[in-house]
C-alpha positions as CSV (number, residue, x, y, z in Angstrom):
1,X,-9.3,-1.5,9.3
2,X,-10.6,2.0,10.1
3,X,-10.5,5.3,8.5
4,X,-8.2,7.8,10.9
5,X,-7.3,11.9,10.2
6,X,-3.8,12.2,10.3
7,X,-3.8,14.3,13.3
8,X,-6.0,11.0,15.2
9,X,-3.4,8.8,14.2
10,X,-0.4,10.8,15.6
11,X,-2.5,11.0,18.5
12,X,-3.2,7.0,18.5
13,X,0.6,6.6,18.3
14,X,0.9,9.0,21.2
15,X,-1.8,7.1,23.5
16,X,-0.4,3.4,23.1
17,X,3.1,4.6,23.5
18,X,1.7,6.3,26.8
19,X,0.0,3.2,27.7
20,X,2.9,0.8,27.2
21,X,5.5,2.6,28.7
22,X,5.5,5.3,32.1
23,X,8.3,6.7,31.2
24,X,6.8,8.3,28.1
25,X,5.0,11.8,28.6
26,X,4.1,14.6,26.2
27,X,5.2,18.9,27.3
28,X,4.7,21.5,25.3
29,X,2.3,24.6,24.7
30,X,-1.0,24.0,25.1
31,X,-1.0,20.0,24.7
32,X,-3.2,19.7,27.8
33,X,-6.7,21.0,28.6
34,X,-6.4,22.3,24.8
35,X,-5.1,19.0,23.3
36,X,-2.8,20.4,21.3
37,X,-2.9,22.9,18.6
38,X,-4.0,20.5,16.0
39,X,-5.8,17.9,18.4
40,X,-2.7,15.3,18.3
41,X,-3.1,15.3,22.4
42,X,-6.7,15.8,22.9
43,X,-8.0,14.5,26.3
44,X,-4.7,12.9,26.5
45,X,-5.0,14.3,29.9
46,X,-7.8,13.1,31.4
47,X,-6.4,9.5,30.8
48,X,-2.5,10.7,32.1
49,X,-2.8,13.5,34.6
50,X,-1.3,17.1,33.9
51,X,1.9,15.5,35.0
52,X,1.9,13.1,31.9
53,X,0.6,15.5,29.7
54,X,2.2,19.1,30.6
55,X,0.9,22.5,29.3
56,X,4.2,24.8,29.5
57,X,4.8,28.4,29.5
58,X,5.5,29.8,26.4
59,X,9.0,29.7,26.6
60,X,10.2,27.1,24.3
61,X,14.3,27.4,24.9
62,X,13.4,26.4,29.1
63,X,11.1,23.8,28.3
64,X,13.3,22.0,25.6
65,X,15.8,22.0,28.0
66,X,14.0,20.5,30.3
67,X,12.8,17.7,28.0
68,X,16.7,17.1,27.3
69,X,17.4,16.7,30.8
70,X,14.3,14.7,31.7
71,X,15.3,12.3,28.5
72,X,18.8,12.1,30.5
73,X,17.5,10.8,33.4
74,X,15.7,8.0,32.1
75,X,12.2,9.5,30.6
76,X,11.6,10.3,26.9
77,X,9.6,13.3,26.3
78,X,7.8,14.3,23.6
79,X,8.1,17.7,22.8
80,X,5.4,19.1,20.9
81,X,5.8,22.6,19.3
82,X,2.9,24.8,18.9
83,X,4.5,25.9,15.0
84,X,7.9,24.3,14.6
85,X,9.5,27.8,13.6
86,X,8.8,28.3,17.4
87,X,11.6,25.7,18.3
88,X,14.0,28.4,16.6
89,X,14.0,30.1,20.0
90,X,15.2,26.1,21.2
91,X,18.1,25.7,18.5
92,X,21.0,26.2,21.6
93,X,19.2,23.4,23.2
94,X,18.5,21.0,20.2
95,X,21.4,21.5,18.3
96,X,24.5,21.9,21.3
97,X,22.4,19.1,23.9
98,X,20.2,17.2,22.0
99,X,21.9,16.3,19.0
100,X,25.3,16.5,21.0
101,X,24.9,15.2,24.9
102,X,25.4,11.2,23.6
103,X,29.1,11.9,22.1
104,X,30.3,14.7,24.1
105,X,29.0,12.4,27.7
106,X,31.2,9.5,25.7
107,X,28.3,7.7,25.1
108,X,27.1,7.4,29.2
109,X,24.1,9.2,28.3
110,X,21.1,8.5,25.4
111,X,18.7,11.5,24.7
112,X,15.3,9.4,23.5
113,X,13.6,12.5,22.7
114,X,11.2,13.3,19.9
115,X,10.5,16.9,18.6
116,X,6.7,16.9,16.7
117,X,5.0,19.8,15.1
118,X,3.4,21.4,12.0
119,X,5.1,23.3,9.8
120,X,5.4,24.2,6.2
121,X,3.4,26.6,3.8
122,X,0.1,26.4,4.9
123,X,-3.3,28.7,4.4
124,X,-2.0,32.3,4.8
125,X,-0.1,31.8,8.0
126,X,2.3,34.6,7.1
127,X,6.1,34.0,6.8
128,X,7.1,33.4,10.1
129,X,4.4,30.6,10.7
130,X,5.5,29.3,7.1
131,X,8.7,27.9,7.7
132,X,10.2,24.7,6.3
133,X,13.3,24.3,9.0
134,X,14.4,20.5,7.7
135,X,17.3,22.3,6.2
136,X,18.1,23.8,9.6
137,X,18.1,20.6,11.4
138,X,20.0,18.4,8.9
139,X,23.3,19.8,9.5
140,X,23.4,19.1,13.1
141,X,25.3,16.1,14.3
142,X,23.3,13.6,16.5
143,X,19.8,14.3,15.2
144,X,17.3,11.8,13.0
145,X,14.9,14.3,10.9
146,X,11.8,12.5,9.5
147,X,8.9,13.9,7.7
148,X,5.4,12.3,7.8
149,X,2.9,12.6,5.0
150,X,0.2,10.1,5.2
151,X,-1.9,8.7,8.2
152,X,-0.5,5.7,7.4
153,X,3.1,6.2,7.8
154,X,2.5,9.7,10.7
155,X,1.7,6.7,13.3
156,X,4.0,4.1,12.5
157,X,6.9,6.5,12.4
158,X,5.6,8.2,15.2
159,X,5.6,5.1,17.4
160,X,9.3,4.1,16.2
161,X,10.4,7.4,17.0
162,X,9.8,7.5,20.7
163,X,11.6,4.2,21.2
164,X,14.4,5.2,19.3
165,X,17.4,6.2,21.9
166,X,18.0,9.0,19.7
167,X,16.8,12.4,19.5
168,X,13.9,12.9,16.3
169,X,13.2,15.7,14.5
170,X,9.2,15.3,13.3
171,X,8.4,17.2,11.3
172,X,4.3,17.5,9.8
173,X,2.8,19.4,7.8
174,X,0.1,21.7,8.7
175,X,-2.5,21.2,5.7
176,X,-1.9,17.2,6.1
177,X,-3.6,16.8,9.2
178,X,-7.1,16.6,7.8
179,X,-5.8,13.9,5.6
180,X,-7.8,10.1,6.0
181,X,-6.9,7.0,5.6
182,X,-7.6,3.6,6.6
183,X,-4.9,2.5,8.9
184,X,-4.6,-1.6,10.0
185,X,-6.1,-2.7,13.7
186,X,-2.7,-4.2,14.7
187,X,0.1,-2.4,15.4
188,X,2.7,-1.9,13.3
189,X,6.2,0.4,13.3
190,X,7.6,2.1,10.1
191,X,11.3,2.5,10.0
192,X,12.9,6.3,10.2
193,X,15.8,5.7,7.9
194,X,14.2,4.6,4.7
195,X,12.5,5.3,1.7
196,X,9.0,4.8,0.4
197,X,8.5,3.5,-2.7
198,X,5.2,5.2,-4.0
199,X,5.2,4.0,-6.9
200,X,7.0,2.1,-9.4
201,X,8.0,3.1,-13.0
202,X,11.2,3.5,-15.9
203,X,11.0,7.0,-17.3
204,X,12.1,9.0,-14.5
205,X,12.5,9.1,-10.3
206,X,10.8,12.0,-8.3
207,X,11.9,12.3,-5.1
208,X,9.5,14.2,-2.5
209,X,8.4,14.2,1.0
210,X,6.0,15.8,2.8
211,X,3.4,17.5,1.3
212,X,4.6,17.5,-2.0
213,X,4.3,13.7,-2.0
214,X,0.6,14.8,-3.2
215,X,1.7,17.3,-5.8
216,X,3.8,14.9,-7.2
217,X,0.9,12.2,-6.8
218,X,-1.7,14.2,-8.8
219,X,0.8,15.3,-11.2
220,X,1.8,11.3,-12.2
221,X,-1.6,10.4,-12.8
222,X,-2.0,13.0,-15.6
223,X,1.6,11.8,-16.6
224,X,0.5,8.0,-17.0
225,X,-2.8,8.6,-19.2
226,X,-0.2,11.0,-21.4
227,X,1.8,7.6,-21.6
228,X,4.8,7.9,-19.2
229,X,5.9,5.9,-16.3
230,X,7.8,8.1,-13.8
231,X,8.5,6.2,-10.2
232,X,8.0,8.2,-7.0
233,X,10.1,7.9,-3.6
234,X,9.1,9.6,-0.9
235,X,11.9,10.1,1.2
236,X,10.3,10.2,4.4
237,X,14.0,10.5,6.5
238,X,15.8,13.4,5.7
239,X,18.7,12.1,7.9
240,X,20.1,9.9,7.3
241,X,19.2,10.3,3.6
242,X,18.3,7.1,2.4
243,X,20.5,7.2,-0.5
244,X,20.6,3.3,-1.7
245,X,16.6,3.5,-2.3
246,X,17.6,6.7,-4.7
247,X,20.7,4.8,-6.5
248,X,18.0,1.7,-6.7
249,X,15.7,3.9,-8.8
250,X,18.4,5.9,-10.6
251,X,19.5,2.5,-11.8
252,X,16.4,1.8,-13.2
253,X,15.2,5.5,-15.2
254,X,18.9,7.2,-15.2
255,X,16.8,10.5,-14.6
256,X,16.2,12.4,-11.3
257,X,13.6,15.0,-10.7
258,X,13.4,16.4,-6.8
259,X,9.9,18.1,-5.7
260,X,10.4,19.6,-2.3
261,X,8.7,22.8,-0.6
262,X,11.7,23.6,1.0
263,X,13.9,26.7,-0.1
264,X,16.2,25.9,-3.2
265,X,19.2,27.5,-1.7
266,X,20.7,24.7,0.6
267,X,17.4,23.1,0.8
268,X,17.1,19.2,1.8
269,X,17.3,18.4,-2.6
270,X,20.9,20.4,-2.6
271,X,22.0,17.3,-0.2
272,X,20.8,15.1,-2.4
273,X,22.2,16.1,-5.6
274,X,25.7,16.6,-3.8
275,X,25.5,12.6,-2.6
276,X,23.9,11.5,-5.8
277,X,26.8,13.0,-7.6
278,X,29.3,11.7,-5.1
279,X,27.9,8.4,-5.3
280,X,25.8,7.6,-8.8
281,X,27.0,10.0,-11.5
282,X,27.3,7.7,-14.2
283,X,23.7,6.7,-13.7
284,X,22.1,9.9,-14.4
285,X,21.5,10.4,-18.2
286,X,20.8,13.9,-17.6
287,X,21.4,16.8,-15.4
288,X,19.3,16.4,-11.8
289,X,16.4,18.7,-11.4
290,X,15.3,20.1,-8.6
291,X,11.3,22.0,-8.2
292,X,11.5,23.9,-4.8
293,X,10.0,26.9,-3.2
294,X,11.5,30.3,-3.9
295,X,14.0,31.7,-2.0
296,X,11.6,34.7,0.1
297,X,9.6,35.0,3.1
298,X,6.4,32.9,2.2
299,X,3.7,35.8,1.1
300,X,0.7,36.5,3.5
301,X,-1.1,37.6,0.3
302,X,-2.7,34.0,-0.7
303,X,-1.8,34.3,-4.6
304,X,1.5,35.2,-4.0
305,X,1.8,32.6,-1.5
306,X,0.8,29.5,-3.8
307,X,3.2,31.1,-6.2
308,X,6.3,30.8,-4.1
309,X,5.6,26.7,-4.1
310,X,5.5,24.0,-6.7
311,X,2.4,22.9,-8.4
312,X,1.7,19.7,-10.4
313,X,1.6,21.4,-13.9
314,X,5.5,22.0,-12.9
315,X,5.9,19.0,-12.2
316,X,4.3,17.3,-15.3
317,X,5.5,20.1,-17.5
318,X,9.2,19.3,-16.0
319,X,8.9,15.7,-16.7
320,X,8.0,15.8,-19.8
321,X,11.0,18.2,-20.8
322,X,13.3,16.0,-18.7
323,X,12.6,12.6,-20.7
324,X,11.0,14.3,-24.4
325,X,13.6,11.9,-26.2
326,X,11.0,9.0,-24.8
327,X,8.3,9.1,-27.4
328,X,5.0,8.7,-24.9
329,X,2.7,5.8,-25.8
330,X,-0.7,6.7,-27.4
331,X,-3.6,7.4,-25.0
């Protein structure tokens, strides 16, 4: 085993799904000579030609379109955008071709395309580089949304993304990237439609993704040497939710806390509560909580950014509200 940043292992993914298959190729702003914004394609060209590896304009409306259209005729693109609150200026295409072409073609036509990027809150980007766009995406028909958040799980997810026939929204986040971990020498595929149990416990389920999966992660180990036992799921598809995993867990600590850095207002933990309480009200013992980032344009000003987001004193502190009828065990 060998110890990989995250953006080298979404690159590794990349490379042996280039080498494996010709059909595969990678388009998008500066993915070529650059390699990429973050690195995911560096000197991916040199191995696959500027065909195989395609700097566009920046015009990300034409180019989706013609990753839609390539993926129509056989090929399946991988669409990589420079900041994914770029591929705003592609939503026609995603939402009415990508998402839609399979059903409204009655089925003669599969879209295998995959949508990668960073986004999220990262260092000071300013609010339009700081979008979280999950919440966008989910309510399109015809799309799978996943969200990456360790080396680990970015390649295999990755790699099962491009040979999924369907289109994938991929999302990652843009302070992960630097992220290592050792990742196994044989390959290996994670699945996009379920959960990942963290780590298990009875007090209480967080649910997170992304990013937050490490706010949540600092926050529990504080929580465990105060003598609780929360369990954490990280979602990792945010459609299909993978709502047995959460009714599994529910089952087990009746209480739900939800940790996500997207908007509160319609955000990806509003979906869940509303299928939770279709599906497992009796199970909760409380009402569901939700943590998520406030409902502005993320802050240029650094303070003020961090302060639109959740921290893992929130977390612990929520927690500890949440379940205070469970005396803690002694230190």
């Amino acid at each position: 085993m060998n110890q990989v940043f995250m953006f080298d292992a979404l690159r590794e993914a990349t490379d042996e799904e280039m080498k494996r298959d010709p059909t595969v190729f990678v388009l998008g702003e500066d993915v070529g000579h650059y390699g990429g914004s973050y690195k995911v394609t560096k000197d991916l060209h040199k191995k696959y030609g500027d065909l195989r590896v395609l700097d566009t304009p920046i015009a990300e409306n034409s180019f989706m379109g013609m990753a839609i259209g390539s993926a129509i005729t056989g090929l399946r693109p991988i669409v990589e955008g420079m900041n994914m609150s770029f591929l705003l200026l592609a939503f026609n295409q995603i939402s009415n071709n990508a998402g839609m072409l399979r059903y409204t073609s009655g089925g003669n036509f599969q879209i295998p395309i995959v949508i990668r990027g960073p986004g999220g809150v990262g260092r000071q980007l300013g609010a339009e580089h700081s979008q979280r766009l999950e919440a966008y995406f989910q309510a399109i028909p015809g799309l799978k949304i996943v969200a990456c958040s360790t080396p680990y799980n970015a390649k295999g997810l990755l790699k099962s993304a491009i040979r999924d026939h369907n289109p994938v929204i991929f999302f990652e986040h843009v302070l992960l990237y630097n992220l290592r971990e050792e990742l196994p020498s044989n390959e290996y595929f994670i699945p996009l439609d379920k959960a990942e149990l963290v780590r298990s416990g009875k007090d209480v389920t967080i649910l997170t993704y992304s990013r937050m999966r490490h706010h949540v992660v600092q926050a529990v180990k504080q929580l465990v040497e105060d003598g609780y036992d929360p369990e954490v799921l990280d979602l990792i598809s945010l459609k299909p939710i993978d709502i047995s995993s959460i009714i599994n867990s529910l089952s087990k600590t009746n209480y739900l806390i939800i940790v996500e850095e997207c908007m509160r207002t319609g955000g990806i933990a509003a979906e869940i509560i509303a299928q939770v309480n279709d599906q497992a009200f009796d199970l909760l013992d409380a009402p569901i909580v939700r943590l998520s980032s406030e409902d502005i344009p993320t802050p240029y000003n650094g303070s003020l950014e961090e302060a639109t987001i959740i921290h893992p004193k929130e977390i612990i502190d929520t927690v500890k509200r949440l379940v205070k009828h469970k005396i803690p065990l002694s230190k």
